[in-house]
C-alpha positions as a Markdown table, in Angstrom:
| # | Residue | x | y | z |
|---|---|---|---|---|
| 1 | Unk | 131.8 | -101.6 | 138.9 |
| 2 | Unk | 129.7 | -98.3 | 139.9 |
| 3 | Unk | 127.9 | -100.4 | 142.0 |
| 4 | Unk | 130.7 | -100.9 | 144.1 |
| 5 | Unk | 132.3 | -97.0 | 144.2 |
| 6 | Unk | 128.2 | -96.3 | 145.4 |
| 7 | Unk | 128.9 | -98.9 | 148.2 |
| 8 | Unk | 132.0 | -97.8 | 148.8 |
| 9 | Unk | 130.4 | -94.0 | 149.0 |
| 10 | Unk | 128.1 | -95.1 | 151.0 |
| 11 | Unk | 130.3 | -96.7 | 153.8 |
| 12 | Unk | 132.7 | -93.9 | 153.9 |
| 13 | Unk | 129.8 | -91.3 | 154.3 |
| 14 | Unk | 128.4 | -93.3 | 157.2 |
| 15 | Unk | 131.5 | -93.6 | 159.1 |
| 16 | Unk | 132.1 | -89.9 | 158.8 |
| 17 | Unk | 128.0 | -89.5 | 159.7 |
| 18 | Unk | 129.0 | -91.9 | 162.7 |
| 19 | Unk | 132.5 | -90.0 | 163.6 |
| 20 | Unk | 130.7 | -86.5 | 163.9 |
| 21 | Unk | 127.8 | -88.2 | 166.0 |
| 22 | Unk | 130.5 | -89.2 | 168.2 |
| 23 | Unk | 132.4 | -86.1 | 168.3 |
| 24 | Unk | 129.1 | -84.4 | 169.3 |
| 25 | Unk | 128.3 | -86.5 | 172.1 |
| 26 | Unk | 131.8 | -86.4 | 173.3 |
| 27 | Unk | 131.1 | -82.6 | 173.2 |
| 28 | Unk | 127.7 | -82.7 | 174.7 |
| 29 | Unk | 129.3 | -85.1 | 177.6 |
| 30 | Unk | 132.7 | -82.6 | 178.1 |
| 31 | Unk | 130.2 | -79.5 | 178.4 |
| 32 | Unk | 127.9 | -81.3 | 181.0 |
| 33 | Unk | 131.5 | -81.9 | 182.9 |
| 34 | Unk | 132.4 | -78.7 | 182.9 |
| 35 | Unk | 129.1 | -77.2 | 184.2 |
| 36 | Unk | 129.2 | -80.0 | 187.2 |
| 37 | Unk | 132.5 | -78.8 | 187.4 |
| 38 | Unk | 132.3 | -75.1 | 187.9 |
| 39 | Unk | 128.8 | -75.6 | 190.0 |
| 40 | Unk | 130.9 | -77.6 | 192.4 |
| 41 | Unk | 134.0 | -75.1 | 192.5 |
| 42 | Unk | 131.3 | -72.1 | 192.8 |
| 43 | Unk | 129.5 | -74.4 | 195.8 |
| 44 | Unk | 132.4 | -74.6 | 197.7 |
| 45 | Unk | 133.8 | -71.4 | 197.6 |
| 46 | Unk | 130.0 | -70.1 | 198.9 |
| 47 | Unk | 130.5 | -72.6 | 201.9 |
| 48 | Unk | 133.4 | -72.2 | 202.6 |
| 49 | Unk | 132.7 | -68.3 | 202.5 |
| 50 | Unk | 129.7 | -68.6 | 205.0 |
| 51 | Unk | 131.7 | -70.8 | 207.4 |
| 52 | Unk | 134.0 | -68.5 | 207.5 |
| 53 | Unk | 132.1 | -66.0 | 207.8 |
| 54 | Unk | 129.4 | -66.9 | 210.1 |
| 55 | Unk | 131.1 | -69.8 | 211.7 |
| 56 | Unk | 132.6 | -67.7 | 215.0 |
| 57 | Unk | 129.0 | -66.2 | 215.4 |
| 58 | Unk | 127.3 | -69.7 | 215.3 |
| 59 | Unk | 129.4 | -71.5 | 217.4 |
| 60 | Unk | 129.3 | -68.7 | 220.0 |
| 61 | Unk | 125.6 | -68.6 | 219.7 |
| 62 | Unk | 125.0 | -72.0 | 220.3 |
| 63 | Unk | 127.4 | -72.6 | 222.9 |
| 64 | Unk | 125.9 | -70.9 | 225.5 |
């Protein structure tokens, strides 16, 4: 009979083991996101600021 609560121990503390693992990568994978996703909201906004910006000049430069 103990046998079987140490088995039964044992499976539930791996599945919780397992369920954390998974939590953290889901964590690790949601914080990669995020950094892809602000890099590419920060890229943007610094090209769209330099055409802008320097768009009139170039286009006045070069067509001449």
């Amino acid at each position: 009979m103990s046998s079987n609560k140490e088995d039964e121990g044992k499976i539930e503390m791996s599945v919780r083991v397992l369920g954390n693992e998974l939590i953290g990568f889901k964590m690790v994978v949601d914080d990669f996101k995020m950094k892809w996703l602000i890099f590419g909201v920060i890229t943007i906004v610094a090209l769209s600021y330099c055409f802008t910006t320097f768009g009139p000049v170039l286009m006045k430069t070069f067509s001449q």
